[in-house]
N, C-alpha and C positions, 0 to 999 in steps of 0.2 A: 351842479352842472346844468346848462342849459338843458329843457324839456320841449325847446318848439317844435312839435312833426310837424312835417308839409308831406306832400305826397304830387311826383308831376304829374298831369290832371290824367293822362292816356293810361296810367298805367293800374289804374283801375277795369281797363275795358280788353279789347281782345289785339290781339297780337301777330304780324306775319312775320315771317321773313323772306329770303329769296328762293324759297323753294314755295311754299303756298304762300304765294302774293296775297290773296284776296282776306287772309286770316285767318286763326284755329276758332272763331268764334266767330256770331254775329257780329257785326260791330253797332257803337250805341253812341246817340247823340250826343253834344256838349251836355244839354241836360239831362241826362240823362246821368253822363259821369261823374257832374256836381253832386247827384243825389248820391251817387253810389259813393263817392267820398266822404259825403256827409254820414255814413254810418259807419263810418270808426271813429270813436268817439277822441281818442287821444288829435287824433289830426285839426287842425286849428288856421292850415296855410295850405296852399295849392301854389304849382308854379305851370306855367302856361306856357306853350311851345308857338312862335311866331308861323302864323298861315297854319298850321294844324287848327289853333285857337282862336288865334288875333287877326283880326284882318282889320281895316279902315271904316270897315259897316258896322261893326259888334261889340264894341267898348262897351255903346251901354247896355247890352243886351249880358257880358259878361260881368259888369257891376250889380245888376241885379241878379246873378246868380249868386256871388258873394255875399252879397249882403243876406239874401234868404237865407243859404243858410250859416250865415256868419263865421265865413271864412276868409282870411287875407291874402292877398296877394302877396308871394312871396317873392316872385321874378320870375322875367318873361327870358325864355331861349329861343334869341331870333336863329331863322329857320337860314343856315349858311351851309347849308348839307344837303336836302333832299330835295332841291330841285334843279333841273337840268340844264340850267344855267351856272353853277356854280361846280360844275365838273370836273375845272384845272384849278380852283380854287376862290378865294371872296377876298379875301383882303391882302393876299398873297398872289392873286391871279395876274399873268402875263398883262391880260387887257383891260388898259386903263380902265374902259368903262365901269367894266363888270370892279374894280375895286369899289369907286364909285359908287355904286348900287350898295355893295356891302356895309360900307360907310351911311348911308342912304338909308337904308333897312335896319339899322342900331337907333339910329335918332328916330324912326318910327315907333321904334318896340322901347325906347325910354319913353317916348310921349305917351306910349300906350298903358305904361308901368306907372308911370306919373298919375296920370288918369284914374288908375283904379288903386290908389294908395300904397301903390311898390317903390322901394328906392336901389332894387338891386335887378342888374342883367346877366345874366348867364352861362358865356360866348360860349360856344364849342366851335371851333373853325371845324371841323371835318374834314371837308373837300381842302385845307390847305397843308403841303406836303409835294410829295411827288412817288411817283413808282418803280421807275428806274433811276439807273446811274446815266447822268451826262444829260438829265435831264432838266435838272435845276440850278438856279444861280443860285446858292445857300446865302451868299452876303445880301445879295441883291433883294431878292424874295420876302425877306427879314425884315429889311430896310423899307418895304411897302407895308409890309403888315403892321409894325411899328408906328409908320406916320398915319394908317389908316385908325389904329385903337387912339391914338393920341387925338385926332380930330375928336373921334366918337365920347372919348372921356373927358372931352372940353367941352363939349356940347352942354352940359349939364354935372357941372361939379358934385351936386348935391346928388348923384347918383351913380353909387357904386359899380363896378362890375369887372367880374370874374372871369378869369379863363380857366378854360374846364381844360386841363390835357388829356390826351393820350397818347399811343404810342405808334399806333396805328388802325386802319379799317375808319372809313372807305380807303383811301390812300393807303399803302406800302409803310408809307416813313410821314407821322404827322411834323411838322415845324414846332408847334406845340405837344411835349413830345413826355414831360419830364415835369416837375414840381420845380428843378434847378431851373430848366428853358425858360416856365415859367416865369419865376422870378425874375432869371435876366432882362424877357421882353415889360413884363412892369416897370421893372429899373428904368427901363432905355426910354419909357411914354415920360419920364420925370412926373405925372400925376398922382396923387394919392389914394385918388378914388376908382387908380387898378389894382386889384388885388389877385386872388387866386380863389379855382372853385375845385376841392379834393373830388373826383370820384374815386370811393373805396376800390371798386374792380380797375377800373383806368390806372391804379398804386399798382395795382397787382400784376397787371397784362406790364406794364412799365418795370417789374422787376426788383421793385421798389419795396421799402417797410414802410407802408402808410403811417405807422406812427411816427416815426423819421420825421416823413414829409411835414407833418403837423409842426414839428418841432424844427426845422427847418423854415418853413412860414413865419414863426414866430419869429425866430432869431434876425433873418433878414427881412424888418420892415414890419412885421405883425399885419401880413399881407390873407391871412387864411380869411374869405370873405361868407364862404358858405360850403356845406358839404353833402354831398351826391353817397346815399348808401344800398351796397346791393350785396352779391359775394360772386366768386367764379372758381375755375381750376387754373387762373391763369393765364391758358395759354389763350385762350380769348374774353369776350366780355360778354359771358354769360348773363349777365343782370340776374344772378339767381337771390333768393330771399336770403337776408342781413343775417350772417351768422352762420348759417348752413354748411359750411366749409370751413373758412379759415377763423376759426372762435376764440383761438388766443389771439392769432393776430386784430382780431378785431376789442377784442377785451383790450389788448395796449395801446390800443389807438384810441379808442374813450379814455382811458385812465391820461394819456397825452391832451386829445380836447378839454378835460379839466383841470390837468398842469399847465396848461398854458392861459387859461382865461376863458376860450372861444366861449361869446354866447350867443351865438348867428341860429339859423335853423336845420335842423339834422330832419334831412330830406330823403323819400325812397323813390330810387332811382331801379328799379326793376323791371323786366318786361317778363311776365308769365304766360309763355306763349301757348302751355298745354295746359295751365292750371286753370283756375278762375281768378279773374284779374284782383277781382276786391279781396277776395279770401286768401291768397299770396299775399297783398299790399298789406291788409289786417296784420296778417303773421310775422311779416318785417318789422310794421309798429312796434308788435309785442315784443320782439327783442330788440330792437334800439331800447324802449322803455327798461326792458329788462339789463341791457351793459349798461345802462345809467344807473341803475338802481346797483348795481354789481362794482362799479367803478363808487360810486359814494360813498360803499358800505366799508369799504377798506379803510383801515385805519390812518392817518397821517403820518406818516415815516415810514413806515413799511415797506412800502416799494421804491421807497429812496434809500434807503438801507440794504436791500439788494443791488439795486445798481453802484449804489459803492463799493462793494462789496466782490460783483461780479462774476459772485461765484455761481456755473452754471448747475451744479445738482441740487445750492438751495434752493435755486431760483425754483427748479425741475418741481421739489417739493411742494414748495409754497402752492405753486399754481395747482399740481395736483388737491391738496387738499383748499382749494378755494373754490376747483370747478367741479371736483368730483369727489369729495368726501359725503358723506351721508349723516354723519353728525354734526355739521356744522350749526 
């Protein structure tokens, strides 16, 4: 199975939310956060958030941080969520303009990704969706988002890019919403080079079995382009550290990324608002590397021999003694 970590570049450093704006921590310059990535040593990729990272001034200032300490670009996430222009939505939004801009701001953050030797983008719509009922044109709203990813995925063929769903926050009700939604709005761009971006917790808040979802990507289109890892309780998007929660469901979701092929890069996607950013991120590495080492060890048939089989107390078994036996 693939082995590439990335890690996106904040989530090394400190963390707010809407209760202390300001952060649980100091906060720490771009270089600052290169360094502090740079000392996990499994990490190899960084992905970089549009206007958090990337602005119009900083390419080269951010290729020289890559190259020192030789890390790749993995893909930039333009920034279609946090600022205050983009509040009823970006590619979804009532007014023309602000589509426009959305559209606008993809082709800056491809050129920007181009530049520092990335061929993949992101998307998270966020802000598109709605909050109430009788609020949204569902057909219509669809039908802009659509023609707005299709320009942006013509722009530049030769560079991929993902939509990240979920299910909701900031919005109520995301448009991108679902792994299915997904796929559908890829279908509708007719482009090849849209695919899909899993976050583990986004599966989960969605109600979803991420391993499904993987196996669903495949099936339709072989659209799974990259993968966002964290964990939660569900009911929202905790960003907590890979595993910590739901640890079979996330063991059958590797054992799925290497039944199906995927060898994109398995990225943490965490925000450790109390912990310490790098010492959390660190800890996610270790178990991503650890469900890869866990998903290869398994022998070939085996777990295709239960799903035939479908019997739930072998299954019960098996898993018992693979995650919690002491002799193995």
């Amino acid at each position: 199975m693939t082995t590439k970590y990335s890690v996106i570049l904040s989530n090394v450093g400190s963390c707010s939310d809407r209760y202390v704006t300001g952060g649980y921590a100091e906060p720490f310059t771009i270089a600052e956060l290169f360094e502090r990535t740079a000392r996990i040593p499994q990490v190899t990729g960084v992905e970089l958030v549009g206007t958090w990272h990337v602005t119009d001034r900083n390419v080269k200032e951010l290729k020289g941080h890559l190259e020192h300490y030789g890390l790749k670009l993995v893909s930039i996430i333009p920034d279609h969520f946090g600022q205050m222009k983009w509040k009823y939505g970006s590619f979804a939004a009532k007014d023309p303009a602000i589509r426009r801009e959305a559209v606008a701001h993809t082709k800056e953050m491809i050129d920007a990704a181009v530049e520092l030797g990335g061929n993949l983008i992101s998307l998270w719509p966020g802000q598109d969706g709605y909050d109430y009922l009788f609020q949204a044109d569902y057909i219509e709203e669809r039908d802009w988002f659509a023609e707005g990813l299709k320009e942006a995925s013509r722009y530049r063929p030769d560079v991929k890019i993902g939509l990240e769903y979920k299910p909701k926050e900031p919005r109520t009700h995301s448009y991108l919403s679902t792994a299915a939604m997904s796929i559908l709005m890829a279908q509708e761009t007719g482009s090849d080079n849209v695919g899909v971006t899993i976050d583990f917790g986004h599966a989960l808040n969605a109600y979803e079995t991420p391993a499904e979802s993987v196996a669903l990507l495949k099936k339709y289109g072989n659209r799974l382009f990259h993968v966002h890892m964290n964990d939660n309780f569900r009911h929202w998007d905790d960003d907590m550290i890979v595993g910590s929660i739901h640890t079979i469901e996330t063991l059958e979701f590797f054992y799925w990324l290497k039944r199906t092929g995927y060898d994109g890069w398995l990225s943490i996607d965490q925000y450790p608002y109390r912990e310490d950013g790098l010492e959390a991120v660190r800890e996610g590495v270790n178990a991503m590397e650890a469900f890869v080492r866990l998903a290869d060890s398994i022998p070939p048939g085996e777990i295709e021999a239960l799903l035939k089989g479908g019997k739930s107390p072998e299954i019960a078994a098996y898993l018992r003694k693979l995650l919690l036996s002491l002799d193995r």
